[in-house]
C-alpha positions, -999 to 999 in steps of 0.1 A, spaced: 168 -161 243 198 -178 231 227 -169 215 252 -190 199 279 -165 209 290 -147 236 295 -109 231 330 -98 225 327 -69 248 315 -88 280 341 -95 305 343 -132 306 378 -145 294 401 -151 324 441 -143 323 457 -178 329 465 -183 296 477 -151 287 492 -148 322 518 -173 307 524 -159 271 528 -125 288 555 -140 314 572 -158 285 579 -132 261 587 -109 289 613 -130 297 624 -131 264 630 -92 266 598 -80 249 587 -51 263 551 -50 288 539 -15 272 543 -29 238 524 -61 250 496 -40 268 495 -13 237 458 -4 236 444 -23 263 442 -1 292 451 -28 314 483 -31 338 508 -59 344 492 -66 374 459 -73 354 474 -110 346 480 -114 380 448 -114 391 430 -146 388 395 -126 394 398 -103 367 383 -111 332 394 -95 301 368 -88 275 378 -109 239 382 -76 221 412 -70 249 419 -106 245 417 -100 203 437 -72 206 465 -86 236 473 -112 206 474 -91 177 504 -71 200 520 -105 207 525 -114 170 534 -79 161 561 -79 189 574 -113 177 569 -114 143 560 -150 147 531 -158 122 535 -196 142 538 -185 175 506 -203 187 518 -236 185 549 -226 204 527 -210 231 509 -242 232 539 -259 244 540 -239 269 504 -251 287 513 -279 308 485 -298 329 493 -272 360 481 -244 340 447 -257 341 444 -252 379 416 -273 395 403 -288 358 440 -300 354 435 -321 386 406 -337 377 418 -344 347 445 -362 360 424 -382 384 405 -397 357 399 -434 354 415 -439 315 421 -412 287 383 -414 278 374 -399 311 405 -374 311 390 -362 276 355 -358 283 363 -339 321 385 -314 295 353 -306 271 332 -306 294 345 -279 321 373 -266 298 353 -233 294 362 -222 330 396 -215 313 387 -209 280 355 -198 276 368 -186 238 362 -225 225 334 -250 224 345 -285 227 331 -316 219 340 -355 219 324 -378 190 328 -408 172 342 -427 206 326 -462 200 357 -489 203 356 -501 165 360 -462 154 391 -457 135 397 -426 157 380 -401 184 371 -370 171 376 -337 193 360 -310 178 368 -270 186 344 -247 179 343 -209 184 324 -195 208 337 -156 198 347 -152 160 382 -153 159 388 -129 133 422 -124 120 439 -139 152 418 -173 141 450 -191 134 468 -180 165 440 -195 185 436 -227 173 471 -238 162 475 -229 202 450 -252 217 461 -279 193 498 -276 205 484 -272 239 463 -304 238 490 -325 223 512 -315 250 489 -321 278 484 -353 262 517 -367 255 522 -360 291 497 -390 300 511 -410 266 545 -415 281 555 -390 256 543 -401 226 515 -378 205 477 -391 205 469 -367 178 468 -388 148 457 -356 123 442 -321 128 416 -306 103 422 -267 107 389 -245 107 405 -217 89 426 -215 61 459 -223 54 487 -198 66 518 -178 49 544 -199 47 530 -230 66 553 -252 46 578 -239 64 559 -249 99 544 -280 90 580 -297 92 578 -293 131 545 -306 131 541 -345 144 511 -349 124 495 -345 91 473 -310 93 447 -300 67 433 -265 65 400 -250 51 372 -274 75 339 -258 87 353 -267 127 386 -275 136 390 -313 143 420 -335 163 414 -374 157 428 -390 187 442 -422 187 413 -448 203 438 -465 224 445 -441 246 410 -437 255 411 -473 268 442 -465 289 440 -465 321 457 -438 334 488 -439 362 472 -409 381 441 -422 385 422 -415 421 385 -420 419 381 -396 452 404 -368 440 384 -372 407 349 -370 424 362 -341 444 374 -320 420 347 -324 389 321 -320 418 338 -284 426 347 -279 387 303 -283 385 296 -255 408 322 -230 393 308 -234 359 271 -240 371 282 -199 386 300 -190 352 270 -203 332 248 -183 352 270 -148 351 270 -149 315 234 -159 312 228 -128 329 246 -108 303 232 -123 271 200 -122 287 208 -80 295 220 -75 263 190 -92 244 166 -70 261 183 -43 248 188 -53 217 153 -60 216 140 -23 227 147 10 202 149 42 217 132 39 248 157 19 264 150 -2 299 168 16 331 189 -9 357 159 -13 375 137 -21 344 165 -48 337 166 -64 368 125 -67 370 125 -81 337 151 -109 352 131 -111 385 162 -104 408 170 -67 427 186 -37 411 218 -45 436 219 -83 428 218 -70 393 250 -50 399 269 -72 421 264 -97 389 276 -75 368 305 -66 388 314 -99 391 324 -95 351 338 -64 350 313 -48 340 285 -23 350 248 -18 332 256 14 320 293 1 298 266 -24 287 239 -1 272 268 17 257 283 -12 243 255 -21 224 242 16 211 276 24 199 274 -9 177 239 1 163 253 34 157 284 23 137 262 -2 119 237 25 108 257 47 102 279 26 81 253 8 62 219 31 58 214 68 49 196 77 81 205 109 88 224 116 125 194 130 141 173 101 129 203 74 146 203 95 178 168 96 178 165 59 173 193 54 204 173 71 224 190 106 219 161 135 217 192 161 213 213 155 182 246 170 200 240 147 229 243 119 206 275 135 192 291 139 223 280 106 235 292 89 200 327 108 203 331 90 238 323 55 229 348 58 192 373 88 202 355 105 166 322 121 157 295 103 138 302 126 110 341 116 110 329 79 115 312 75 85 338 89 59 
């Protein structure tokens, strides 16, 4: 057991974010239908602060938003857009914390309850260092909409920041993971800070000063409060979708003779109906799970071997070469035969 990354069709990634690029280019007259084109979701989707979007709705929400716009930059206006506030709970203790150190390493450390798309992490924080190094990592491969999300929490962070700075940036550079955009020339100008693309990670080196400073909003019993309650969500967030991976690696690991709900829940010593009600937490139900993950298979086989249908049904667990037909048309909207031309 143990994944690096999460799986792109577990519901996991919460609307607050996308609550507010939804509201703002609403306002700006863009239509909702266009925004939610392919998602099956309705406005009142982002309203719900329960509901989890998978990342290929998440993927796919953005791709609309820069179709709609045609912004190729439109992340690091977004990110100007995510103030403190829009970090609920997290943005309080945050805000509580003793000096810009502690408001840093509360933000990496329970930043996944908003963002569960990035992996964040705090080095080279010694005093002498020339700079602190925040690193963002991926926890879902970005694809194509790579740039979009990281030119968006770097705008985001800098504005959060400068809100404890007395206005002033604490980025000092930024070392894009990906490369370098269309046309960035004509960005870069509106850019505070000198920004290098093609790095392994994406990297903002923090001026050190700030992480001395104490900051005016600091309460050491808000602070204990909050990150106390921030623990216990994530400790039940860590746990949800460590019941996922876990459900998806069993599968993964069986061929054909798949385990039913009730094999699944044995082999992760809780009951059939704690099993669903976990599940459901995310959206999600064993069965959209075991499809998930034998329509993958099947496009990968079909795509990259010479198996023969019968012998990919077979191997999903299909004794009936038209069930597997039928059950491949409902997870791609085409039959195998279509899918592999």
């Amino acid at each position: 057991m143990g994944k690096t990354y999460l799986n792109a069709k577990d519901s996991v990634i919460p609307t607050h974010f996308q609550r507010v690029l939804f509201r703002e280019l609403v306002n700006k007259g863009i239509s909702p239908a266009l925004l939610l084109e392919g998602l099956a979701l309705q406005e009142d989707h982002f309203l719900d602060d329960e509901f989890r979007l998978t990342f290929d709705q998440h993927r796919q929400f953005i791709k609309n938003a820069l179709n709609v716009t045609g912004d190729p930059h439109l992340g690091w206006r977004f990110g100007q857009h995510i103030n403190i506030t829009a970090l609920g709970l997290l943005g309080y203790a945050i805000m509580a914390s003793e000096n810009g150190a502690a408001a840093v390493k509360t933000l990496t450390r329970f930043f996944k309850l908003r963002a569960p798309s990035y992996d964040l992490r705090l080095l080279n924080v010694a005093q002498d260092a020339e700079s602190a190094v925040l690193q963002i990592a991926e926890t879902f491969d970005f694809g194509e909409v790579r740039y979009f999300m990281l030119s968006c929490i770097v705008s985001a962070f800098d504005h959060v920041f400068m809100s404890f700075n007395q206005g002033a940036s604490v980025i000092e550079r930024v070392e894009f993971g990906c490369e370098e955009p269309i046309e960035w020339y004509q960005e870069s100008a509106t850019v505070k800070y000198p920004v290098v693309f093609g790095g392994q990670t994406t990297k903002l080196f923090l001026d050190v000063s700030f992480l001395t400073r104490p900051l005016a909003t600091a309460d050491p019993d808000t602070e204990k409060t909050t990150t106390q309650i921030c623990q216990k969500m994530l400790s039940r967030v860590e746990d949800q979708n460590g019941i996922i991976r876990e459900i998806n690696e069993l599968i993964l690991s069986c061929s054909g003779n798949y385990p039913s709900l009730t094999d699944a829940a044995n082999y992760l010593c809780i009951s059939p109906r704690t099993l669903r009600r976990e599940l459901q937490k995310s959206n999600t139900t064993y069965q959209q799970m075991l499809d998930n993950t034998r329509s993958t298979i099947a496009k990968e086989l079909l795509l990259n071997t010479t198996k023969t249908t019968s012998e990919i049904g077979y191997e999903l667990g299909f004794k009936d070469t038209s069930n597997f037909n039928r059950a491949f048309k409902k997870w791609t909207g085409v039959s195998p035969g279509q899918f592999r031309k």
